[in-house]
C-alpha positions in Angstrom: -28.3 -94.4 -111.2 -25.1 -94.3 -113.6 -24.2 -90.5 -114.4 -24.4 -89.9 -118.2 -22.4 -88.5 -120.6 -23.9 -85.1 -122.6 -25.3 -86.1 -126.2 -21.8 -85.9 -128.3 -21.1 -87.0 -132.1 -17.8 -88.3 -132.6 -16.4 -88.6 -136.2 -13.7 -91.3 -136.2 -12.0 -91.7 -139.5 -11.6 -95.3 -141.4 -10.2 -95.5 -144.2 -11.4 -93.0 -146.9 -14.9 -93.0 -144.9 -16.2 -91.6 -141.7 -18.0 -92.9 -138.9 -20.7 -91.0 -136.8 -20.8 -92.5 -133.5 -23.5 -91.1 -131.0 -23.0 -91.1 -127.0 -26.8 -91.3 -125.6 -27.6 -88.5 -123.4 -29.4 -88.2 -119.9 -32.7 -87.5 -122.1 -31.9 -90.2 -124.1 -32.7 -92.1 -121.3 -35.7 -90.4 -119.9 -34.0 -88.6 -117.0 -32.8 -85.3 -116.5 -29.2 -84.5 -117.6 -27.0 -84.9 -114.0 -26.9 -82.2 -111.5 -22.8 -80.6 -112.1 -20.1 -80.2 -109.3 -18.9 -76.4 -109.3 -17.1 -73.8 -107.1 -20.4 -72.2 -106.2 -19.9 -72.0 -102.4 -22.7 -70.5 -99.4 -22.3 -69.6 -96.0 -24.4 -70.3 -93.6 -24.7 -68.1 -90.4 -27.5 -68.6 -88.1 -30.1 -66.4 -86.9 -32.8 -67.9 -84.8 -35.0 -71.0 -84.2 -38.6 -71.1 -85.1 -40.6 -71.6 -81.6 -42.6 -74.7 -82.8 -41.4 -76.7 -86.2 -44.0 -79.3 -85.9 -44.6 -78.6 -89.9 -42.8 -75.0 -90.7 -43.1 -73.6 -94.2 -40.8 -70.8 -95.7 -41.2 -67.6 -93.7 -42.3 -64.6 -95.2 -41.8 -61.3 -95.1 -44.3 -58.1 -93.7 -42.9 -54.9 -93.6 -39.9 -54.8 -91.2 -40.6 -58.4 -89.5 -40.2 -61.7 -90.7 -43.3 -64.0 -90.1 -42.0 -67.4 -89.2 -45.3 -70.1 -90.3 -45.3 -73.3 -88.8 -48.5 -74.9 -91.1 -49.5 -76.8 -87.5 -51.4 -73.7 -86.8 -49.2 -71.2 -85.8 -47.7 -67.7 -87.0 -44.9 -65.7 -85.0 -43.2 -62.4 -85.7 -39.4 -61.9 -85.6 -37.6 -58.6 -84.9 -34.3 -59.3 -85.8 -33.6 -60.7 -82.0 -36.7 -62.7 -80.7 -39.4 -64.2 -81.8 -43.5 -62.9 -80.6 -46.7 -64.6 -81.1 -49.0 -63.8 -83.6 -51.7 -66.5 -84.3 -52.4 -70.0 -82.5 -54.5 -72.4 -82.8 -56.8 -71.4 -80.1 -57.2 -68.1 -81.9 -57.8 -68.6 -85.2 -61.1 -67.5 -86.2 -64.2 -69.3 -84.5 -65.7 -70.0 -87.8 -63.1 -72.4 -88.8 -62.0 -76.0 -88.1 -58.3 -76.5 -88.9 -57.3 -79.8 -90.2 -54.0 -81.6 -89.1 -50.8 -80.1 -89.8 -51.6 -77.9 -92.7 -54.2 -75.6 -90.8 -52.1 -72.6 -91.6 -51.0 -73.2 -95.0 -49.5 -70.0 -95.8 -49.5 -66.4 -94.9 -48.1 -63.4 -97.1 -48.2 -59.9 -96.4 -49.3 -57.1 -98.8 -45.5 -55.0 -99.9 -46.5 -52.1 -97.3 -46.6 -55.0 -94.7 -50.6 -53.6 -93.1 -52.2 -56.7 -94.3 -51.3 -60.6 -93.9 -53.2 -63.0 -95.5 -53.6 -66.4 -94.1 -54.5 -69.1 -96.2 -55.9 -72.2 -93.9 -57.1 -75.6 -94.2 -60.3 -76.2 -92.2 -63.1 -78.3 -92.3 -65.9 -75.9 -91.9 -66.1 -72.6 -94.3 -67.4 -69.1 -92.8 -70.6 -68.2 -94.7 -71.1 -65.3 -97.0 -68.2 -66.3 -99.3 -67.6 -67.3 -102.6 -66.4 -71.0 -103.1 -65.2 -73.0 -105.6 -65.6 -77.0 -105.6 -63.2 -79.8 -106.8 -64.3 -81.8 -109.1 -62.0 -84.7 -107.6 -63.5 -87.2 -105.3 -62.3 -87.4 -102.6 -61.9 -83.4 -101.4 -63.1 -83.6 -97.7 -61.6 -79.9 -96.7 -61.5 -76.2 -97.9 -58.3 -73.6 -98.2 -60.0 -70.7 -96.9 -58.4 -67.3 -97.1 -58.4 -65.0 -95.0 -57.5 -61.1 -94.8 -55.9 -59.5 -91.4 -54.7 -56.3 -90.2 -51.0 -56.0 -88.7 -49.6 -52.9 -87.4 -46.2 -54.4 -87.3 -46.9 -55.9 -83.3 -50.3 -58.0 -83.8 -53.0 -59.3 -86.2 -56.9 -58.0 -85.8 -59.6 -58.0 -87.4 -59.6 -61.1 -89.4 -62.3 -61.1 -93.1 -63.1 -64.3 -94.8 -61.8 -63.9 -98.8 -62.9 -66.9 -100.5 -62.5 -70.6 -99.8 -61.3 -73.7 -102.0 -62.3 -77.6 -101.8 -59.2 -79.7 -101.3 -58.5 -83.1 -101.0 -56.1 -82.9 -97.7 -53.8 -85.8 -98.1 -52.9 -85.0 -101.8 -50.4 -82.5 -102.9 -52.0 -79.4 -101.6 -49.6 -76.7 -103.3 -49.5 -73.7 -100.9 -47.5 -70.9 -102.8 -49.0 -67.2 -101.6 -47.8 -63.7 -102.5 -49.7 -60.9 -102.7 -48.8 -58.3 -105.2 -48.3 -55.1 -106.4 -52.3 -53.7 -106.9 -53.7 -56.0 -103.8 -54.4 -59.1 -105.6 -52.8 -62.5 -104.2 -51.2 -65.4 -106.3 -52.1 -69.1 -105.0 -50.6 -72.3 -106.3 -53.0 -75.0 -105.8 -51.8 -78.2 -106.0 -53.3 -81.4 -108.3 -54.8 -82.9 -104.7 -53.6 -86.5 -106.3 -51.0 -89.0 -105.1 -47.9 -90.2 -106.2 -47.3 -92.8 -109.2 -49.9 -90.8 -111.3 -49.8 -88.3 -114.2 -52.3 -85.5 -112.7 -55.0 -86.8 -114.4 -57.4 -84.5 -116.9 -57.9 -81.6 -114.1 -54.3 -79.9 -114.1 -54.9 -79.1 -117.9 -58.7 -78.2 -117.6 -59.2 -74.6 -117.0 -62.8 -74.7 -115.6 -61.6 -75.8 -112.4 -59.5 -74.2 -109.4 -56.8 -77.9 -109.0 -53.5 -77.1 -110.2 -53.0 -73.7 -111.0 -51.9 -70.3 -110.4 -54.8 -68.7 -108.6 -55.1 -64.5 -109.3 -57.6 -63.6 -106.0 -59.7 -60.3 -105.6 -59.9 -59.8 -102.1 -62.2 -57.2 -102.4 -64.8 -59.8 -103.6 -63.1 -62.8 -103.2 -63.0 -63.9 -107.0 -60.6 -66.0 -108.8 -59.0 -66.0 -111.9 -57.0 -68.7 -113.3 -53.4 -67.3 -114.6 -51.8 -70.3 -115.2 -52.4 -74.2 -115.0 -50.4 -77.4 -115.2 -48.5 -77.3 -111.9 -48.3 -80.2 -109.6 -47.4 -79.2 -106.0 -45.7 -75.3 -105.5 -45.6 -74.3 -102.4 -44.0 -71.0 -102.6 -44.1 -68.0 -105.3 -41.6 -65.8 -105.3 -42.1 -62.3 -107.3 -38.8 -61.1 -108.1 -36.6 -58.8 -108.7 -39.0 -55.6 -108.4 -40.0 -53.0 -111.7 -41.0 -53.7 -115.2 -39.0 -56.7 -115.1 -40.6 -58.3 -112.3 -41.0 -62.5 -112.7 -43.2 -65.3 -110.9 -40.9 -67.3 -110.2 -41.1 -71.2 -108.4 -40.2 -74.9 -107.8 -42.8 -77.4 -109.0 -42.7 -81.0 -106.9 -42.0 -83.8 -109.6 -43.6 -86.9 -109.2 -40.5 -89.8 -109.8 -38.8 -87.6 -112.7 -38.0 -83.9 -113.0 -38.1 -81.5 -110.3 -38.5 -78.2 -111.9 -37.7 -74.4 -111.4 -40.2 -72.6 -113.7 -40.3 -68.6 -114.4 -42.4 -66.2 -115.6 -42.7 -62.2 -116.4 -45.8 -61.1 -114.2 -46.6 -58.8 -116.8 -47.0 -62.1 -118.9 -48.9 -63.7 -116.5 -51.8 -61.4 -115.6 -51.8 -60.4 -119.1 -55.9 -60.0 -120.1 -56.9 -63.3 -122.0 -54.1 -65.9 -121.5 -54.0 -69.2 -119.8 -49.8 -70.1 -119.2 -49.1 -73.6 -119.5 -46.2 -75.1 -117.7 -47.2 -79.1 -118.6 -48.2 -81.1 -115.2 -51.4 -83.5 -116.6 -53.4 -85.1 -119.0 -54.3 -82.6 -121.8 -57.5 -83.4 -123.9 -56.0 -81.9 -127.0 -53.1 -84.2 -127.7 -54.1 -86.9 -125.2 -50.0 -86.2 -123.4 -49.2 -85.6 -120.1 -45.7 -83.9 -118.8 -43.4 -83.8 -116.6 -40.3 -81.8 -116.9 -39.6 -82.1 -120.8 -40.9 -85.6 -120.9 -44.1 -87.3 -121.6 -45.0 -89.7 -118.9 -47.6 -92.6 -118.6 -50.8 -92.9 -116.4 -48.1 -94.4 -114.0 -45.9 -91.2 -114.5 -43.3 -93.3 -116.2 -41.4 -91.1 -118.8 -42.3 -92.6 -122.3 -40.3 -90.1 -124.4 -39.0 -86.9 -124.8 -41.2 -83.9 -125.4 -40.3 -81.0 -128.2 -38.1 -78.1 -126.9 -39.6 -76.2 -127.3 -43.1 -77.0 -127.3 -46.3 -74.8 -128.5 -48.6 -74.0 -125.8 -46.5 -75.5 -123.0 -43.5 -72.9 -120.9 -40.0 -75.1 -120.8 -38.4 -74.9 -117.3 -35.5 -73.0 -116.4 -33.8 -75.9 -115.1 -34.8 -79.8 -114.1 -32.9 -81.9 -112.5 -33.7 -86.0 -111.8 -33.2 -88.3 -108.4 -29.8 -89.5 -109.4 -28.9 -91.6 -106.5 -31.8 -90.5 -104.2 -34.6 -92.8 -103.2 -37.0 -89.7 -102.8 -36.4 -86.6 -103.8 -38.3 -83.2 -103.9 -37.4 -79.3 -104.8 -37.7 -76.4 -101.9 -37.1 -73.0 -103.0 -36.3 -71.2 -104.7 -34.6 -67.8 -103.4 -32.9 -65.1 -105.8 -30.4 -62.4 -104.0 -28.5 -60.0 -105.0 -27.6 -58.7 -101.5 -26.5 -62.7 -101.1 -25.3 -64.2 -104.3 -23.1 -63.4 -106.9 -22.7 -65.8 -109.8 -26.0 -67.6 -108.4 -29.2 -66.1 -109.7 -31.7 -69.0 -108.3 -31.0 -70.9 -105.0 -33.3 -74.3 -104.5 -32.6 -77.5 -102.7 -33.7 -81.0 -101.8 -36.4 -81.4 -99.0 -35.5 -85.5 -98.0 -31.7 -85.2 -98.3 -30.9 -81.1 -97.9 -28.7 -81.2 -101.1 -28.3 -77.6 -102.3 -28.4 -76.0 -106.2 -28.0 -73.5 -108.0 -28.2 -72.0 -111.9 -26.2 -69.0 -112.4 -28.0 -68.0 -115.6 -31.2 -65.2 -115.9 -34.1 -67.3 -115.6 -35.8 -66.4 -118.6 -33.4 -68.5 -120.1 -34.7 -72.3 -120.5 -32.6 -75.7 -120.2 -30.5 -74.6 -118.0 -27.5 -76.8 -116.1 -28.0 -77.3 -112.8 -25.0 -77.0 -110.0 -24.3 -78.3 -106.7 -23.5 -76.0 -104.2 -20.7 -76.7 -101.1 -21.4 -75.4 -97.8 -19.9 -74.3 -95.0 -20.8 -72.5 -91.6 -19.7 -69.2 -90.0 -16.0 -70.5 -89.2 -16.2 -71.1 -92.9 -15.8 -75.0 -92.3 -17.9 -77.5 -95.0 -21.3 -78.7 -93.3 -24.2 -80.0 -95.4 -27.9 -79.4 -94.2 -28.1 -83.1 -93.0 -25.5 -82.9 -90.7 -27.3 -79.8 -89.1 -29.9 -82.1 -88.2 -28.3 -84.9 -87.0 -28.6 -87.1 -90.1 -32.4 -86.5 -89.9 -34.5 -85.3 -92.8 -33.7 -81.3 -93.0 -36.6 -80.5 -95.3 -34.8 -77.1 -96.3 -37.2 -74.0 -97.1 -36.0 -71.2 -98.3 -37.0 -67.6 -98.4 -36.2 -63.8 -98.0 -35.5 -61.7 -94.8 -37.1 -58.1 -94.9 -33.6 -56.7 -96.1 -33.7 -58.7 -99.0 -31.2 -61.3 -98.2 -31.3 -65.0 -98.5 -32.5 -67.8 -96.2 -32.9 -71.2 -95.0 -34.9 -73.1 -92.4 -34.7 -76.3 -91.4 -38.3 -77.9 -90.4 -36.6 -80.8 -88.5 -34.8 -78.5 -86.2 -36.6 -75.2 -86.9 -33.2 -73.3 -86.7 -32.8 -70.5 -90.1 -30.3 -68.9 -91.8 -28.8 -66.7 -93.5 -27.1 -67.4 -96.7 -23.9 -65.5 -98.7 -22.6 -66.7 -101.2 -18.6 -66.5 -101.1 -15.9 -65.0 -103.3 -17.0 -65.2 -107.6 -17.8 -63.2 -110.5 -20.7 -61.3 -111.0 -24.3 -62.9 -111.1 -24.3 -64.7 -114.3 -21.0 -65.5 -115.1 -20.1 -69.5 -116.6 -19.1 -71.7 -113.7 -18.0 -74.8 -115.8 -18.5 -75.3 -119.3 -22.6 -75.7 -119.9 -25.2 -77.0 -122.1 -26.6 -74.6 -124.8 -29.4 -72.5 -123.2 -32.4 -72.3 -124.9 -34.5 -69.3 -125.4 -38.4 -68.9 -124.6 
């Protein structure tokens, strides 16, 4: 696809009389404006390699250790030096059935690091649990949470929490982070398929498909906090205090990849459902993606309002340009690791890299692309790394706070510095008006 000029109006004078002239911009078109060159430049400095990467997910943190996931079933612990196993498939609880390579879809530790959730995908569902069922056909399998103990060496005594239908080979979501009072956030995902606009359950509140999840593990209840998101599969709470944000990447389907933002406080607040768009709403008969509306086919059809009542703008989109596929990882925020950058994401397919060096409660955002380069400070793109293979970049933070990147095609990770700059926040070429919440 053609890069596109920003939205200008040129006045050129004739005569006694003046001419407007309008340049179409990216969302004249229906696409996202184009991601921007910059200066923004990463290091990357290994660390380790993940023991299995049949299907690794971002690792997470648990007290002092770093709890590298690999969704094929398996869950080890890293000391800064080696890695040590935790959970295999041959251990999981006996009460369970895992499917495929999303048995263990995500694990998150509680912030004194004594308790790790595992969120799995099994066929069978322990008794004596709540559940909730899809209303989509199709949902052949269950996300079934599950509470452990860890004393920082080993996981015991494993307590079913609740369990959730899925349909296993749609988007199954998989963001997990358990906050501040003991309650978890999960991003479910719409369980649908590509070349579709969500359908009616994204925007419909009565069910558990596409929506930020608020979990009691003390009785396994569930609270919606949020709906219309498509496929996150990681929740990042950051930084910590009063100011404390939900932050995340949403999947697009063939239009906007988005990075989305939220004040916690904002979203647990006692009789609000947040709306960030993904699906058919009943009210006004749209669905959304990005700032567009889309067709049944998830064809953009026009551009939405900015902003829009009752629906959150993202923080930044951005389109597949030249890609054939395209699909966000991320995102990580660092202030031991970044200076001008204030959200890190990437590209799962091709390993591109972004950045937005704005706060992120600040909408429409540009995006950048961030340069590379390795410990001898040569440039290196994540492709390379893996041989011209899919990299499928996830990104996350180690227990110190810093940045990081694993590769699932290699299972080597990273960690990431950003080099040289201004502070966090500072203009890195001349940008787009931001727009206010």
């Amino acid at each position: 696809m053609r890069r596109l000029m920003p939205s200008v109006m040129l006045a050129v004078v004739v005569a006694s009389f003046v001419t407007i002239i309008r340049i179409p911009s990216a969302q004249d078109q229906l696409v996202p404006d184009p991601v921007k060159p910059s200066d923004l430049q990463v290091r990357l400095d290994l660390v380790g390699r993940i023991p299995t990467n049949t299907n690794p997910t971002s690792p997470a943190v648990a007290g002092s250790a770093l709890l590298l996931i690999d969704q094929a079933g398996y869950i080890y612990r890293w000391d800064g030096a080696s890695s040590h196993d935790l959970l295999a498939p041959d251990s999981v609880p006996a009460d369970i059935s895992l499917v495929g390579v999303e048995g263990v879809l995500n694990a998150a530790a509680d912030p004194t690091g004594v308790s790790v959730y595992v969120m799995f995908t099994t066929y069978t569902v322990p008794s004596g649990i709540p559940r909730r069922i899809s209303p989509r056909p199709g949902a052949d399998a269950w996300h079934v949470l599950y509470q452990y103990d860890f004393d920082g060496t080993a996981l015991s005594n494993p307590k079913a929490i609740t369990a959730l239908q899925v349909r296993s080979d749609g988007h199954t979501g998989g963001g997990l982070i358990v906050l501040g009072d003991g309650s978890l956030l999960f991003a479910t995902g719409d369980n649908g398929d590509s070349f579709e606009d969500g359908r009616g359950y994204p925007q419909d509140a009565t069910n558990h498909l596409s929506k930020i999840l608020r979990i009691d593990p003390t009785d396994g209840s569930t609270q919606v906090v949020a709906l219309g998101v498509r496929n996150v599969q990681r929740l990042v709470v950051y930084p910590d205090g009063d100011q404390a944000c939900v932050d995340f990447a949403d999947i697009g389907g063939s239009l906007a990849e988005e990075i989305n933002s939220i004040f916690l406080t904002d979203l647990l607040a006692d009789g609000l459902t947040h709306n960030f768009g993904w699906g058919r709403n009943a009210i006004d008969g749209q669905a959304r993606e990005g700032t567009f509306y889309i067709d049944e086919s998830g064809r953009a059809v026009s551009v939405a309002p900015r902003p829009e009542p009752g629906v959150l703008q993202p923080v930044a989109q951005f389109g597949r340009e030249d890609a054939t596929l395209i699909a966000v990882s991320g995102p990580v925020s660092s202030t031991g690791s970044f200076s001008r950058i204030t959200s890190l994401f990437g590209d799962l397919p091709g390993g591109s890299v972004y950045g937005i060096t704005g706060s992120l409660q600040v909408t429409g955002q540009d995006v950048f692309r961030v340069n590379l380069v390795d410990s001898n400070l040569q440039p290196v793109t994540l492709l390379g790394l893996t041989g011209g293979q899919r990299p499928d970049p996830r990104f996350f933070n180690f227990p110190d706070g810093t940045a990081g990147v694993l590769l699932e095609r290699s299972g080597d990770f990273y960690r990431l510095t950003e080099l040289g700059g201004p502070p966090a926040g500072s203009r890195v070429t001349a940008a787009s008006p931001a727009r206010e919440r």
